[in-house]
Structures are given as structure tokens and as C-alpha cells.
N, C-alpha and C positions, 0 to 999 in steps of 0.2 A: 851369300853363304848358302850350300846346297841342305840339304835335308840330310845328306849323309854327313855332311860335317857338321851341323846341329847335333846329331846323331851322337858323332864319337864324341865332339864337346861336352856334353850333360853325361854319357856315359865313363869318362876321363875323369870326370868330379866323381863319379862314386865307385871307380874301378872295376867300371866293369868292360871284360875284355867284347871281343864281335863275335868269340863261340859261345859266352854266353846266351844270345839273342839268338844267332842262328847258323845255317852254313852262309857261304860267301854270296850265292845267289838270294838270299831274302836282301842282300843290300843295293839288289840293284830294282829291287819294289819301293819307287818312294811312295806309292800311299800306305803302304806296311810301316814305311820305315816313320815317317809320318803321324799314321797311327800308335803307334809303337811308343814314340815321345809323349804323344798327347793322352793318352789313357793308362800307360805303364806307368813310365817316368815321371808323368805330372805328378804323380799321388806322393812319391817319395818325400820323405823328411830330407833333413840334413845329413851329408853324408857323416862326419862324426858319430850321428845314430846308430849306424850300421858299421862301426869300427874301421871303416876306410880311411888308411893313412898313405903317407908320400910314397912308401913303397907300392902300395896298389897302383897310383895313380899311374907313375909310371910304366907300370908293367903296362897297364893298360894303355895309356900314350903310344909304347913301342906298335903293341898289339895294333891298335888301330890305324896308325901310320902304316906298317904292311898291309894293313887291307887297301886303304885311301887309294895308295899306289896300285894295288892290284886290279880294281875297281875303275882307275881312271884308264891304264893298259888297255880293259876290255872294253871301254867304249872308243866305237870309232871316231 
């Protein structure tokens, strides 16, 4: 599994979309993207905490499948 999809995984559980974190070129920094999990998102609680429900998720699902796709496009 790459670091980007680690990435939208953990960010998919607490809905959050990829403009939240950044434009589309911070996703193609994996030691950002990297760092980003391990000292942002590590800290998080339970998404429940943060009132994130099955409609977030989704959105955000959608959200990050359009990038995944865009992302992998750009790489040769």
C-alpha cells in the first residue's frame, strides 16, 4: 500500500476530503504525505468524536478516488 493510499484510508475514516490537507501537488510529496499521517493524524481521537458520519465518509471516499486517479495519471 502506498503512502497515498494510507493517506486517503485514515483520512476516509474521519472525512476528511484532499483540499482539506492541501492542493493536488502536496500529494505527490510522500515525505509530507507521510509526515502528515504520523504527527497530524496520529493524534486524532475516534472519529465519532468529531461528529463524522457515513455521509462524510463518503463524500470523502468520492473526494479521494478523484484524486488517487489523478495522481496516478501524473506519474509516468
Amino acid at each position: 500500500m502506498t503512502v497515498l493510499q494510507r493517506l486517503a484510508r485514515k483520512a476516509i475514516r474521519y472525512g476528511v476530503r484532499p483540499e482539506d490537507i492541501g492542493p493536488v501537488s502536496t500529494f505527490s510529496d510522500e515525505e509530507y504525505m507521510e509526515l502528515y499521517l504520523k504527527h497530524t493524524m496520529g493524534r486524532w481521537r475516534a472519529p465519532s468524536v468529531y461528529g463524522v458520519g457515513p455521509d462524510d465518509q463518503e463524500r470523502a471516499r468520492l473526494a479521494w478516488d478523484k484524486l488517487i486517479t489523478r495522481v496516478l495519471a501524473l506519474k509516468p
